[in-house]
Structures are given as C-alpha cells and as structure tokens.
C-alpha positions, 0 to 999 in steps of 0.5 A, a space after each residue: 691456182 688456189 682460192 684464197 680464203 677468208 676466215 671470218 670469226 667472232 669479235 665485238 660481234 659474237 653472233 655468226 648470223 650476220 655473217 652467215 647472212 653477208 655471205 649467202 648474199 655475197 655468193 648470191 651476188 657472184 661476189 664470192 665463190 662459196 662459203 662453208 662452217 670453218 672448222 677451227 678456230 671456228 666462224 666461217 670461211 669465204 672462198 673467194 673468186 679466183 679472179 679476186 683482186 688485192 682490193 676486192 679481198 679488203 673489200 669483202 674483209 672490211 664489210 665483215 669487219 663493219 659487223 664487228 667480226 674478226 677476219 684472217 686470210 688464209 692463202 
C-alpha cells in the first residue's frame, strides 16, 4: 500500500521553519513516517504512517494549517 503524502507550502505563513519544526517532531513523536524538502510546487512533504487513518491525516493538516501554511494531499 502507498503512503499518502502531505504537501505542505507557504500560505499566510511564508517561513518554512515552523514546519520543518512541526515535522521533525511529529517523526520524533512516531506521529509521521518521515519528512523531506518537496520539489515542486516547493514546501515539504510529510509522508505519513501507513496506518494513518481519515482523522489522523486532518489532524497533522490542521496543525499545519494553524501555522498559517497551506496543505495539499497527495495520494
């Protein structure tokens, strides 16, 4: 079975940092499989668990999404 992937780019809040931040300790936390530099349309990309339920992928979104950054899913 395929990850799904998060795509995670600037919105209100053009600085990566915040989510490069939120991302290392997501996969700290076991929370997220991994995380890596996208290449386009740029930001980063989270690869979520395998096991990542409906709720758990609008869950790690919507902390992202609380940064001010934009996220689109990639199946």
């Amino acid at each position: 079975m395929a990850q799904a992937v998060l795509t995670v780019v600037p919105g209100k809040q053009p600085d990566l940092a915040d989510a490069v931040g939120l991302a290392a300790v997501m996969k700290y936390k076991a929370r997220i499989y991994d995380w890596r530099l996208a290449g386009s349309p740029g930001g980063i990309s989270v690869i979520l668990n395998d096991n990542a339920a409906s709720n758990q992928r609008l869950e790690i979104a919507g902390e992202f999404k609380a940064l001010g950054y934009n996220v689109i899913e990639v199946p």
